[in-house]
VEXFI-52137 format. One record per atom (N, C-alpha, C, O, CB): residue in three letters; x, y, z. Coordinates in steps of 0.001 Angstrom, whole numbers, padded with zeros to 6 digits, always signed. Glycine has a CB too. Example, Ala and Ser with C-alpha at 12.3 -4.5 7.8 and 13.67 -1.06 7.14 Angstrom:
Ala+013190-005690+007800;Ala+012300-004500+007800;Ala+013200-003300+007800;Ala+014236-003319+008465;Ala+011308-004473+009046;Ser+012850-002250+007080;Ser+013670-001060+007140;Ser+012900+000030+007870;Ser+013409+001138+008039;Ser+014084-000598+005725;
//
This chain:
Unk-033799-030181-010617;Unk-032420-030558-010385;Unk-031601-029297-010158;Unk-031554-028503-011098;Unk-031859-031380-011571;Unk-031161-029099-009402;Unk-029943-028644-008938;Unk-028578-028234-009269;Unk-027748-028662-008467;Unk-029790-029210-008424;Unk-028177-027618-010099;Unk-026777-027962-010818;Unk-025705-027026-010718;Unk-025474-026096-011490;Unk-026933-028132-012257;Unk-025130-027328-009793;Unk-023634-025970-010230;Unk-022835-026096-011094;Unk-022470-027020-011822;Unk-022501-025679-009269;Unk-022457-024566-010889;Unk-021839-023857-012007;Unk-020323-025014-011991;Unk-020280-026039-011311;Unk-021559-021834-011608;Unk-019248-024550-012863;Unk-018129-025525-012778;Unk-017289-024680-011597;Unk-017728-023531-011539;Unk-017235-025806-014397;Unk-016294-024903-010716;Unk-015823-024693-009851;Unk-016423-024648-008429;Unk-015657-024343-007515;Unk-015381-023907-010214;Unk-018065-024992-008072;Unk-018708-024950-007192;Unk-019065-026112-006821;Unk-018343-026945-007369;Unk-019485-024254-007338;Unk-019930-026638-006066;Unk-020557-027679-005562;Unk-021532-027022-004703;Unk-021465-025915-004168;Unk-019672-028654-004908;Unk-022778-028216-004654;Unk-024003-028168-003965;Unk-023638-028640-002846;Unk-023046-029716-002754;Unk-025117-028830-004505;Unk-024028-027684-001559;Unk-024085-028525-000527;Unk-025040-028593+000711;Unk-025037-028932+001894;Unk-023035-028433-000145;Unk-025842-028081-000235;Unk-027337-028150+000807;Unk-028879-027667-000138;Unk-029023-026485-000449;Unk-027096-026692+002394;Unk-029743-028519-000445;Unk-031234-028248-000771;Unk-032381-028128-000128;Unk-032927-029219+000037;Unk-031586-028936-001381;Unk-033103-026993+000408;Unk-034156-027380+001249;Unk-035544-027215+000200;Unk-035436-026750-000935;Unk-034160-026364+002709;Unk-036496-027552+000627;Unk-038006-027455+000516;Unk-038501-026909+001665;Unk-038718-027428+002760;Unk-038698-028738+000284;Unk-038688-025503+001167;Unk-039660-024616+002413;Unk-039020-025140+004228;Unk-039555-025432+005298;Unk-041875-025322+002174;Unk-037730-025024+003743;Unk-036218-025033+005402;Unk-036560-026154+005336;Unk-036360-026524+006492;Unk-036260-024161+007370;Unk-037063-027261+004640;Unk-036718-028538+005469;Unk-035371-029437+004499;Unk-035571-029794+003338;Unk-038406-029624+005643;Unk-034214-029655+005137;Unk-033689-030552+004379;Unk-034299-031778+003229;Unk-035022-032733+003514;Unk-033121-031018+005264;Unk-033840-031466+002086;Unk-034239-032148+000501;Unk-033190-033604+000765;Unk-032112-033425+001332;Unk-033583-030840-001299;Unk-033412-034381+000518;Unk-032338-035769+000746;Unk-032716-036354-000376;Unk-033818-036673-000823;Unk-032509-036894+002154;Unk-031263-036475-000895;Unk-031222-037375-002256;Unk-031931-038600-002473;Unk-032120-039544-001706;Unk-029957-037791-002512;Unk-032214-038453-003408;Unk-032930-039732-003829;Unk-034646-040082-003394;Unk-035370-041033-003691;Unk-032000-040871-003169;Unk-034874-038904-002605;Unk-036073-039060-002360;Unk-036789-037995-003112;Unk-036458-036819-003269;Unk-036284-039098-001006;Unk-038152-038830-003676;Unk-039035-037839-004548;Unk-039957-036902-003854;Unk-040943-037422-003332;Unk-039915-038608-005468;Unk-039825-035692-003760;Unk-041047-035114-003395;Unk-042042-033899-003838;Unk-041714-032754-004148;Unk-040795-034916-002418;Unk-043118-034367-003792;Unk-044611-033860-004580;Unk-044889-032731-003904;Unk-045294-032686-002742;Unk-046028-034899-004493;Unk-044636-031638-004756;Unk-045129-030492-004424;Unk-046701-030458-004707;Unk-047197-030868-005756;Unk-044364-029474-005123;Unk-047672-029734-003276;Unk-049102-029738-003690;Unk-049112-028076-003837;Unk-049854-027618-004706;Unk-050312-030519-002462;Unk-048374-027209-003079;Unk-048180-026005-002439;Unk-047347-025531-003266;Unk-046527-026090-003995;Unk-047764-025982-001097;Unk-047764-023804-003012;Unk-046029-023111-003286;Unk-045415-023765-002563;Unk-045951-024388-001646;Unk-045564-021534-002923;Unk-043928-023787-002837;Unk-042793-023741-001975;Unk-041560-023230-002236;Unk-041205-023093-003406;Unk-042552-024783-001650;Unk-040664-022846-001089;Unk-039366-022331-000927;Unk-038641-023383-001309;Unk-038755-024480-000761;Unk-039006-021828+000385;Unk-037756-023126-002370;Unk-036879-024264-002257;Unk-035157-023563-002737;Unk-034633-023154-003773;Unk-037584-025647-003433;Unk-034819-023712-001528;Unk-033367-023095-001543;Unk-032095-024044-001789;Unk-032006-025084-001137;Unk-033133-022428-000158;Unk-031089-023686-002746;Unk-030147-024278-002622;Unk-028539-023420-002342;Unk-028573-022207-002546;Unk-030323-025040-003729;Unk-027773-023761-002088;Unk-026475-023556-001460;Unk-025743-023866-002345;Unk-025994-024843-003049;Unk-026142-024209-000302;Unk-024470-022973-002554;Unk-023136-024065-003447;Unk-021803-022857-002665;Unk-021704-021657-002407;Unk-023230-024036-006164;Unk-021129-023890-002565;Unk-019453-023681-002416;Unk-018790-023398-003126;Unk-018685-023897-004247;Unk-018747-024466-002143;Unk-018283-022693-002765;Unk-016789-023024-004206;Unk-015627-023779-003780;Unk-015228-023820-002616;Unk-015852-021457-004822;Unk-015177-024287-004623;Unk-014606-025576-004493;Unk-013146-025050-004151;Unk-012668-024052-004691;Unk-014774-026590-005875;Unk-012368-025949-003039;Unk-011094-025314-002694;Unk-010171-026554-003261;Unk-010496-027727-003075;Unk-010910-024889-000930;Unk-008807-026107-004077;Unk-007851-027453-004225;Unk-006452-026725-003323;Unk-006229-025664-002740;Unk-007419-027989-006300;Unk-005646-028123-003648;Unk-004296-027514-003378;Unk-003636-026931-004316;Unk-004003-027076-005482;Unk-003462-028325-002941;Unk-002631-026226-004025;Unk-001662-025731-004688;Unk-000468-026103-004437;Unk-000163-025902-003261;Unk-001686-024646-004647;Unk+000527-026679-005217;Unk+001927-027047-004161;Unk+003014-026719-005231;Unk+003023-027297-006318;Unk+002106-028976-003482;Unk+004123-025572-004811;Unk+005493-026124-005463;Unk+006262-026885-005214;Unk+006239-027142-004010;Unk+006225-025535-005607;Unk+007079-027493-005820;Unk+008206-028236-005479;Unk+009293-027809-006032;Unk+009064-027701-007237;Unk+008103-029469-005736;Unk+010499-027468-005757;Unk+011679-026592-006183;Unk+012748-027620-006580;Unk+013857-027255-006970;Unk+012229-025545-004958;Unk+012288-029315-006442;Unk+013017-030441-007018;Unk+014188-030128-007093;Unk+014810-030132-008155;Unk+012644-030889-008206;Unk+014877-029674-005511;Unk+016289-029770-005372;Unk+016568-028794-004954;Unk+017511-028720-004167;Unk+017042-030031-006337;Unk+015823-027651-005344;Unk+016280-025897-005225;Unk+016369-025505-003871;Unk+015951-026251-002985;Unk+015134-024758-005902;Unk+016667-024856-003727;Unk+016507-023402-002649;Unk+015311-023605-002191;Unk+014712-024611-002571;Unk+016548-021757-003318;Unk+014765-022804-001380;Unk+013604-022349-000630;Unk+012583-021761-001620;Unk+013168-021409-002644;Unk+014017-021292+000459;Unk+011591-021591-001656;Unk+010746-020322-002461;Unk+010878-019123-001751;Unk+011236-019373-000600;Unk+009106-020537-002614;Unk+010753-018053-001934;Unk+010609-016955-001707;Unk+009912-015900-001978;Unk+010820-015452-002677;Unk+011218-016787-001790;Unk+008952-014933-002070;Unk+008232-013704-002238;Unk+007030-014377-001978;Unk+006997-015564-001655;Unk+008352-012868-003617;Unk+006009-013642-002111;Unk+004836-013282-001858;Unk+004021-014236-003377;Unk+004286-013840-004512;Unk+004788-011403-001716;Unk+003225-015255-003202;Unk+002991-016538-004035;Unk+001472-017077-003783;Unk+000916-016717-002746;Unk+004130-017746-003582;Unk+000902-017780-004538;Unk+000233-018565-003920;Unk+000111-020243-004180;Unk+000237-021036-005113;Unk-000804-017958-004025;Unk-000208-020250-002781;Unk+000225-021828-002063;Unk-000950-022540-001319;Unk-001917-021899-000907;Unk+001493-021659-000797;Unk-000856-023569-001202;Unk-001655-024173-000055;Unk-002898-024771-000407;Unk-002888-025644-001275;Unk-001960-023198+000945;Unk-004274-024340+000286;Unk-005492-024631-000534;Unk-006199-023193-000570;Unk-006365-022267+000223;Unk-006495-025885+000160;Unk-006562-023517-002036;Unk-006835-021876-002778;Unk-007976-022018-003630;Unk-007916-022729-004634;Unk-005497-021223-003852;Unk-008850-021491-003355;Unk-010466-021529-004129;Unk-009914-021275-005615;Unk-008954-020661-006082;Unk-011829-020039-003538;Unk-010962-022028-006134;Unk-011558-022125-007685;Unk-011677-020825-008422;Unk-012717-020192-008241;Unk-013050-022734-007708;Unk-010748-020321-009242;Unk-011117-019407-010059;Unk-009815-018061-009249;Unk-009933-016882-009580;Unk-013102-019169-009979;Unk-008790-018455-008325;Unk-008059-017719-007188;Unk-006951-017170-008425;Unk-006516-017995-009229;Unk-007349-018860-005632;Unk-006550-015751-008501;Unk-005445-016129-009479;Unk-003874-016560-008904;Unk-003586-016081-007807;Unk-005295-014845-010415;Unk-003248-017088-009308;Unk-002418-017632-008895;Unk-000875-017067-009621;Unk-000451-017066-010776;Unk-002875-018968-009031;Unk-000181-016495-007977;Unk+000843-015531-008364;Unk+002463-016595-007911;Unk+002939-017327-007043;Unk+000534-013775-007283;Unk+002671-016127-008914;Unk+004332-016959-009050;Unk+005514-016972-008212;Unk+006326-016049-008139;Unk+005045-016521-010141;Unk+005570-018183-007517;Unk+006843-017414-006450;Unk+008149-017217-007329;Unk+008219-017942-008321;Unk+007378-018547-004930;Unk+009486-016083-007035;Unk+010574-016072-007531;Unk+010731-017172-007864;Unk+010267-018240-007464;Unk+011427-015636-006933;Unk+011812-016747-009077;Unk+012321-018483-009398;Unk+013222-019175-008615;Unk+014369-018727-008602;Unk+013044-018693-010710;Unk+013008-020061-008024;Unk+013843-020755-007455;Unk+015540-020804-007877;Unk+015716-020505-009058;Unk+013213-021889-007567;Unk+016698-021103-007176;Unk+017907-021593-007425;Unk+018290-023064-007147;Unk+017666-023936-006544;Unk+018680-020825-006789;Unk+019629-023094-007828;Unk+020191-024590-007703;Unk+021340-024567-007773;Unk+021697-023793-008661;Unk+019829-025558-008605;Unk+022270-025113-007190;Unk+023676-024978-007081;Unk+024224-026101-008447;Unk+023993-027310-008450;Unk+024213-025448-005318;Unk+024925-025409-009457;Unk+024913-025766-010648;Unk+024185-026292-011490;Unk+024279-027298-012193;Unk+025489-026184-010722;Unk+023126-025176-011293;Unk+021855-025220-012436;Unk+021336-023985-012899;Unk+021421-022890-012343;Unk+020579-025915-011907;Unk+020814-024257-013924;Unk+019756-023569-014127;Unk+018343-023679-014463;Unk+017893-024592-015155;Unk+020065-023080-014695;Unk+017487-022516-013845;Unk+015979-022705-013874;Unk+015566-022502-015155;Unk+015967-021586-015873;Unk+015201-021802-012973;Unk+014694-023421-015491;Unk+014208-023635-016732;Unk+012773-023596-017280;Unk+012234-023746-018376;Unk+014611-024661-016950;Unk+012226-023198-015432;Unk+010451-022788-015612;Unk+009751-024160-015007;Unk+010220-025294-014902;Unk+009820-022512-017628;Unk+008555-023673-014675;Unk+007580-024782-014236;Unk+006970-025983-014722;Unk+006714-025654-015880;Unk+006734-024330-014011;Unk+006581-027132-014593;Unk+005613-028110-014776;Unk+005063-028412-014010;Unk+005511-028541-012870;Unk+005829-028994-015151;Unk+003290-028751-014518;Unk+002512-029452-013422;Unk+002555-030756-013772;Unk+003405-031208-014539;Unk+001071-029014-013220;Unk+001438-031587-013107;Unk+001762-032958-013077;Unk+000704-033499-014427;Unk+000286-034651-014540;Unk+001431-033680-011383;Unk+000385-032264-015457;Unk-000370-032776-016709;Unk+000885-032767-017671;Unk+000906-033332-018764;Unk-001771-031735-017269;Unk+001817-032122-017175;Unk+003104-031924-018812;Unk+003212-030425-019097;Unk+004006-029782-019783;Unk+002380-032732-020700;Unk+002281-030114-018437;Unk+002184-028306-018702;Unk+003456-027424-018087;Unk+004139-027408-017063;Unk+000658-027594-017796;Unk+003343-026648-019437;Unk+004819-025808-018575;Unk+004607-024108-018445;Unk+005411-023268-018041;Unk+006563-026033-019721;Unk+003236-023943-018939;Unk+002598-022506-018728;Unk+002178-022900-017182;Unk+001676-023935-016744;Unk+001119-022000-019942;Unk+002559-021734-016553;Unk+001439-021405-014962;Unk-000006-021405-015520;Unk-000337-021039-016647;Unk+001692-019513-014035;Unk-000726-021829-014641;Unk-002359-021409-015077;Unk-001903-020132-014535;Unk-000901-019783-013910;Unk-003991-022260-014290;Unk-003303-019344-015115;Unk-003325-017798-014395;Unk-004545-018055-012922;Unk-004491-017417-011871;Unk-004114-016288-015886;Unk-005221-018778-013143;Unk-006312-018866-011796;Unk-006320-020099-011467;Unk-006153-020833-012441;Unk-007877-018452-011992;Unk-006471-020728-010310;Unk-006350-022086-010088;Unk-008216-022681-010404;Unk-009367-022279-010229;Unk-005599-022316-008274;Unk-007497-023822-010942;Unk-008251-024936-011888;Unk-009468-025481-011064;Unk-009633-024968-009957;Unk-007187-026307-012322;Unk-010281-026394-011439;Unk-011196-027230-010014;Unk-010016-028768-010097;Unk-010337-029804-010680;Unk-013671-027808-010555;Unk-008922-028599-009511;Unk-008665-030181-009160;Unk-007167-029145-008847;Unk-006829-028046-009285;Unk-008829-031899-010665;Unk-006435-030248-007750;Unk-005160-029939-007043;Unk-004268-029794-008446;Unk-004462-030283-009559;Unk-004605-031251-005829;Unk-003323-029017-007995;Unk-002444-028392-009053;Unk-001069-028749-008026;Unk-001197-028658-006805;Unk-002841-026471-009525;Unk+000312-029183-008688;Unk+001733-029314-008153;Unk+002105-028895-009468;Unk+001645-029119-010588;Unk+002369-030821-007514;Unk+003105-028196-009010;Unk+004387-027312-010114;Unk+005418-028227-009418;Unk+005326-028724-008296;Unk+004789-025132-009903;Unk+006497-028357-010386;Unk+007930-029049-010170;Unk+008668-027950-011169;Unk+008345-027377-012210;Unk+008081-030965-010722;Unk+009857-027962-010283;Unk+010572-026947-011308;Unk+011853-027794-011883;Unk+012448-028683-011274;Unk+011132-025388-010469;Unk+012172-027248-013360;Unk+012611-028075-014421;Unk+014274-027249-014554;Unk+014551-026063-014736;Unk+011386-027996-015965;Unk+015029-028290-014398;Unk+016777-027620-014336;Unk+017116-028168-015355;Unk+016577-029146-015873;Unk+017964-027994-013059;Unk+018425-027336-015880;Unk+019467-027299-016816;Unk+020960-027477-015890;Unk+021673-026715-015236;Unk+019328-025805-017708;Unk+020972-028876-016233;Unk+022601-028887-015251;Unk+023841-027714-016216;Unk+023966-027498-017422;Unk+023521-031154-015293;Unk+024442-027274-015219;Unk+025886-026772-015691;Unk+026509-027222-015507;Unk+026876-027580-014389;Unk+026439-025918-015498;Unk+027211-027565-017077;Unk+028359-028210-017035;Unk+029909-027697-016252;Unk+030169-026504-016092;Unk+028480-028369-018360;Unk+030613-028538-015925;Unk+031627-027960-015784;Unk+033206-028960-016047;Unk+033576-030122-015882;Unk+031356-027375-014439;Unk+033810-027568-016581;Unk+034864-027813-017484;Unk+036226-027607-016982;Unk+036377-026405-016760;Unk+034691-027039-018591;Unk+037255-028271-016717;Unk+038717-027875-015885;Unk+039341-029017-016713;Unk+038896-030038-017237;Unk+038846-028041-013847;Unk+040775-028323-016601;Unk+042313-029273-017334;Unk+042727-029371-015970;Unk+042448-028610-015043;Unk+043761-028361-018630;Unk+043638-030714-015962;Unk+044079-031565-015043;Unk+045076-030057-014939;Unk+044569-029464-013986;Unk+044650-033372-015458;Unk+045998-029368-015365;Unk+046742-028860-014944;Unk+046436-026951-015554;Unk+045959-026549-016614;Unk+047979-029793-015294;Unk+047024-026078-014190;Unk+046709-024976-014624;Unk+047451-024096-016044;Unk+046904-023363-016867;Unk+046816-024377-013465;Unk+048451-024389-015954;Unk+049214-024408-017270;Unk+050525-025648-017510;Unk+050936-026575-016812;Unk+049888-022849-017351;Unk+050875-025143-018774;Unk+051983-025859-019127;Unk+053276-025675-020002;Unk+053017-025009-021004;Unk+051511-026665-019513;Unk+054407-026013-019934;Unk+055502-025603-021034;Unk+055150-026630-022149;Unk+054696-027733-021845;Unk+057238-025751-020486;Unk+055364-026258-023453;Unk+055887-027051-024758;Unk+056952-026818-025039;Unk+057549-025802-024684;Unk+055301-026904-025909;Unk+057461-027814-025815;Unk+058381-027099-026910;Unk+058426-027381-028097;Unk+058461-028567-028425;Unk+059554-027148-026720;Unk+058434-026604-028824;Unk+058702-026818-030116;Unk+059203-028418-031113;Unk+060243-029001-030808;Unk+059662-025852-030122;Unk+058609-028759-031874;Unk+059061-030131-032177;Unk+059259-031421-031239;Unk+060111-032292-031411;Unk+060190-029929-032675;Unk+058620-031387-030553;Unk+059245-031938-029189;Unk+057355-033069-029169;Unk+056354-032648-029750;Unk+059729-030130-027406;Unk+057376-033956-028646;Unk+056368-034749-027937;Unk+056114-033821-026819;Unk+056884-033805-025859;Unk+056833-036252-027477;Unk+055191-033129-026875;Unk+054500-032780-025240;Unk+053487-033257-024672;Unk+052695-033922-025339;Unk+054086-031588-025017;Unk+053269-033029-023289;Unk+052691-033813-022343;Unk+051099-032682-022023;Unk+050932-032356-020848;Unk+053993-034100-020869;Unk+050475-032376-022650;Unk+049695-031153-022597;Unk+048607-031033-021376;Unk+048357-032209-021115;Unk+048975-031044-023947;Unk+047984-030369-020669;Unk+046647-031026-019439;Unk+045709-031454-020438;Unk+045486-031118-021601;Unk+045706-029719-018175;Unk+045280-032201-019730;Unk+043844-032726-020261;Unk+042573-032360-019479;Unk+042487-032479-018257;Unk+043841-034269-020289;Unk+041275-031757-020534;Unk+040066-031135-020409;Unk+039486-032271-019833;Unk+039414-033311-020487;Unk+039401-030531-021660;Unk+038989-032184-018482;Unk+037798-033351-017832;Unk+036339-032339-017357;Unk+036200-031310-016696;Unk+038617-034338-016026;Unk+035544-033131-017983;Unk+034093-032380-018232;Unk+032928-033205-017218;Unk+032954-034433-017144;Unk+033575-032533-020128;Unk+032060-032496-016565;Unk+031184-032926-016061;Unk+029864-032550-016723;Unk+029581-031415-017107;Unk+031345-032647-014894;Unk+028956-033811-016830;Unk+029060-035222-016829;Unk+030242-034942-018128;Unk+030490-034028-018916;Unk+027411-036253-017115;Unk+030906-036626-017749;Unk+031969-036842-018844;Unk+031620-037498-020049;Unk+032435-038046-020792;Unk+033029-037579-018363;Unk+030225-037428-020260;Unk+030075-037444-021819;Unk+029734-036332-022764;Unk+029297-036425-023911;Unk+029154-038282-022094;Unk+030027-035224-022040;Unk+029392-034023-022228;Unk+030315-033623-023670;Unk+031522-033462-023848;Unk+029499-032922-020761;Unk+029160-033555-024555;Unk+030172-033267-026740;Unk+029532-031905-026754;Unk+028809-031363-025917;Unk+029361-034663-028883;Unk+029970-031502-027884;Unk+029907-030224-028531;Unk+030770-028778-027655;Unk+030531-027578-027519;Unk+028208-029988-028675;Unk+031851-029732-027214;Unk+032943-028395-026603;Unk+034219-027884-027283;Unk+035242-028481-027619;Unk+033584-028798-025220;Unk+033739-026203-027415;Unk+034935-026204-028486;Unk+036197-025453-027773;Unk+036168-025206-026567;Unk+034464-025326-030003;Unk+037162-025153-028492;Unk+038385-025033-028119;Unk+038981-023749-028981;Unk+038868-023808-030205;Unk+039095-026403-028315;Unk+039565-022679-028428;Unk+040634-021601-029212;Unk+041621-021277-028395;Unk+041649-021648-027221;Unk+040047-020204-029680;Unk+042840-020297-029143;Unk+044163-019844-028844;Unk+044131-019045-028862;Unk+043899-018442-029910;Unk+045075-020027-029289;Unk+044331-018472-027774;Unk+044127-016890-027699;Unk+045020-015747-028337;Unk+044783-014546-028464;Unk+044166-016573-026351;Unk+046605-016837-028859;Unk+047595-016357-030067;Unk+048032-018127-030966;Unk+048685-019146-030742;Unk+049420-015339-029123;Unk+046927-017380-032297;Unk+047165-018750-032651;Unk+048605-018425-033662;Unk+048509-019138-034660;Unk+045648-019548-033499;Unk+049848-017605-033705;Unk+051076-017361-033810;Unk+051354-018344-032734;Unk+052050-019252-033190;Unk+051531-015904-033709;Unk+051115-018484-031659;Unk+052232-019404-030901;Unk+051763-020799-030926;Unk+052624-021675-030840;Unk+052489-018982-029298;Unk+050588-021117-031027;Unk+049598-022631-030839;Unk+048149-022082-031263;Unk+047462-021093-031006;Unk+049506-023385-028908;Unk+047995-023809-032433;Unk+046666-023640-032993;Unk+046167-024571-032167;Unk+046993-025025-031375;Unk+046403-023843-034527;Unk+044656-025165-032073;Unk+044042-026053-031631;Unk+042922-026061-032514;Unk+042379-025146-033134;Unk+043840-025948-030325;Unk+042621-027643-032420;Unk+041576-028172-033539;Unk+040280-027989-032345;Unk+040267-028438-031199;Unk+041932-030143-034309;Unk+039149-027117-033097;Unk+038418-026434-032554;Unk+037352-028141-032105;Unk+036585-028188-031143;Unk+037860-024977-033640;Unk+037575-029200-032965;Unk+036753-029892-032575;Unk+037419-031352-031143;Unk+036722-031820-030242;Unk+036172-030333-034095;Unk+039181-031766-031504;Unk+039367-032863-031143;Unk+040159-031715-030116;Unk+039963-032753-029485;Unk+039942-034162-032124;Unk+040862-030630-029282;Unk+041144-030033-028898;Unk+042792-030572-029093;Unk+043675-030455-028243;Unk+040360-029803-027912;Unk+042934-031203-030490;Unk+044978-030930-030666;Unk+045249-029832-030907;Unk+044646-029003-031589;Unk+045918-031628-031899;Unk+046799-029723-029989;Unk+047010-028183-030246;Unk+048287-028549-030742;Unk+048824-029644-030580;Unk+046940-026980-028933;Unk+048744-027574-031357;Unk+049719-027657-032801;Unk+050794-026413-032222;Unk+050281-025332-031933;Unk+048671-027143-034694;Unk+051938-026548-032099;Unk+052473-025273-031638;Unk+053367-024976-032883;Unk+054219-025647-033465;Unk+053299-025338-030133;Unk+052823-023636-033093;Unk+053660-022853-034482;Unk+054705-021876-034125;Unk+055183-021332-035120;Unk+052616-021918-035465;Unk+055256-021448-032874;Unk+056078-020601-032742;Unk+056139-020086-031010;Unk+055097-019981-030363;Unk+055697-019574-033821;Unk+057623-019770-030357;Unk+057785-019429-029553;Unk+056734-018474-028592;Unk+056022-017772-029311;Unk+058701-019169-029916;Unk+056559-018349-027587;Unk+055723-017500-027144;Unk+054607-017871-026138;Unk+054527-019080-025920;Unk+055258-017021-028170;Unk+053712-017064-025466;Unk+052648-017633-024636;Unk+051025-017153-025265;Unk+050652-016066-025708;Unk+052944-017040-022988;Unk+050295-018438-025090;Unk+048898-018078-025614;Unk+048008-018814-024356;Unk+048696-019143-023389;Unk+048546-018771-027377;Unk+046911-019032-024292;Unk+045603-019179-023391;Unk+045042-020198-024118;Unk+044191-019767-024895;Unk+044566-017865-023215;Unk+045222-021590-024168;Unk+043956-022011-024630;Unk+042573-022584-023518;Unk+042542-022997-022359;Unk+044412-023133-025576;Unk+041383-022307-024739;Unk+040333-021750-023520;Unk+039343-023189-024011;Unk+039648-023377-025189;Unk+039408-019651-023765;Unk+038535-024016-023678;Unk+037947-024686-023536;Unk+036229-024065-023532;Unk+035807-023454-022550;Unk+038595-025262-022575;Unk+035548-024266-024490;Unk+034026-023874-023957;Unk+033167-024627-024184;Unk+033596-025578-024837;Unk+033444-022775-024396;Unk+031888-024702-023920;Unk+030343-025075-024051;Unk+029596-024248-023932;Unk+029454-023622-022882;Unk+029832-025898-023284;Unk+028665-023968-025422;Unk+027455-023147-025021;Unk+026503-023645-024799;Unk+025509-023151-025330;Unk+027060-022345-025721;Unk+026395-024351-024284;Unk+024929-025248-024119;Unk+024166-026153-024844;Unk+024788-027131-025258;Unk+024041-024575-024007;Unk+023196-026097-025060;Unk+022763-027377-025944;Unk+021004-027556-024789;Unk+020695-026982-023744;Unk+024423-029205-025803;Unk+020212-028644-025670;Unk+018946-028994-025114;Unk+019048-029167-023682;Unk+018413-028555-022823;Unk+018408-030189-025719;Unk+019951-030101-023517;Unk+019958-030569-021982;Unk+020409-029689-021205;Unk+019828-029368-020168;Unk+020716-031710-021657;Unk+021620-029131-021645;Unk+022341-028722-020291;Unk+023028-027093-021007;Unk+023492-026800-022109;Unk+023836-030214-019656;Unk+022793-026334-019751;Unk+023109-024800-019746;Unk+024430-024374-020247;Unk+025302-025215-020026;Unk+023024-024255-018370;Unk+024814-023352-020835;Unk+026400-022755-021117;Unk+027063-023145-019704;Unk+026563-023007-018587;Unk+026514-020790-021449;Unk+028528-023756-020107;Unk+029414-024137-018474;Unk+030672-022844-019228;Unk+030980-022469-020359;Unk+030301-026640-018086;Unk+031064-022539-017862;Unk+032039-021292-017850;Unk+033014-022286-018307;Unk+033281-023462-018060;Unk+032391-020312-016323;Unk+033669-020848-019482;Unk+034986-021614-019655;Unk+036459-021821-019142;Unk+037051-020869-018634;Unk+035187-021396-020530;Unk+037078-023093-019274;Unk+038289-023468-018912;Unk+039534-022715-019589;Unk+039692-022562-020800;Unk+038314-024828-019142;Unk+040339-022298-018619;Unk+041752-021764-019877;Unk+042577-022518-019235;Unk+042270-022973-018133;Unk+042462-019919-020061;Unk+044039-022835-019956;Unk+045408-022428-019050;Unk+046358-021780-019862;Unk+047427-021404-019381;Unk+046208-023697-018388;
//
């Protein structure tokens, strides 16, 4: 029997040059030559940039022999994202270092950025007074864990969690709106007015 190594295949047996055909038995009376052949096995390779940009640099792609090592293209971009590294189609999020015996696809894995703006660029208060303040609209708009400061909390405090701001005294301050991120989704630049 015949057996290749793992990443190869048989693809030809002779008996003294004559083609060996499966399944048929044959009785050696003689010496004989008996030669066999093996390949190495070629798969694909494929990225997918699942939304991104182009790939770019010097990579490998396409169909790429068994045991090939396999070099990483740049990381891809995304217009309000961020790259978060590869998966193949087992769950894996390490690159192999040499390609495997069976087709390999990478998908690349994003971190949306959030993003954060008040309906208005600034605003007057006044003192004791009902004010009309902008309001923080967040993308996606269920987006929690955004906190809030005063850049002079002498003139206006804000509750770091419900973003009320409290004005304690004449004057101008910045309040700034942030997110640092979280599992899902990347740090979003912060909002002031």
């Amino acid at each position: 029997t015949a057996t290749a190594d793992p990443g190869y295949s048989l693809t030809s047996l002779t008996v003294n040059d004559v083609p060996f055909t499966s399944g048929n038995i044959h009785t050696l009376t003689a010496d004989a030559v008996i030669k066999a052949t093996f390949t190495i096995n070629t798969h694909v390779l494929t990225w997918n940039v699942n939304g991104g940009n182009s790939l770019t640099g010097e990579y490998t792609q396409g169909n790429v022999d068994y045991g090939t090592p396999i070099v990483q293209p740049a990381d891809p971009t995304r217009v309000g994202h961020t790259f978060k590294g590869w998966i193949d189609q087992n769950s894996q999020t390490t690159v192999q270092t040499t390609m495997p015996d069976y087709d390999l696809t990478y998908t690349a894995q994003w971190k949306l950025i959030p993003t954060l703006s008040w309906s208005a660029p600034s605003c007057t208060a006044a003192l004791e007074a009902d004010n009309d303040y902008p309001k923080l609209t967040t993308s996606p708009a269920d987006l929690t864990g955004i906190t809030y400061s005063s850049s002079k909390e002498s003139v206006a405090t804000i509750d770091d969690k419900t973003g009320e701001i409290t004005l304690v005294d004449v004057g101008e301050t910045t309040i700034t709106a942030s997110f640092a991120g979280n599992g899902t989704y990347a740090p979003a630049v912060d909002a002031s007015y």
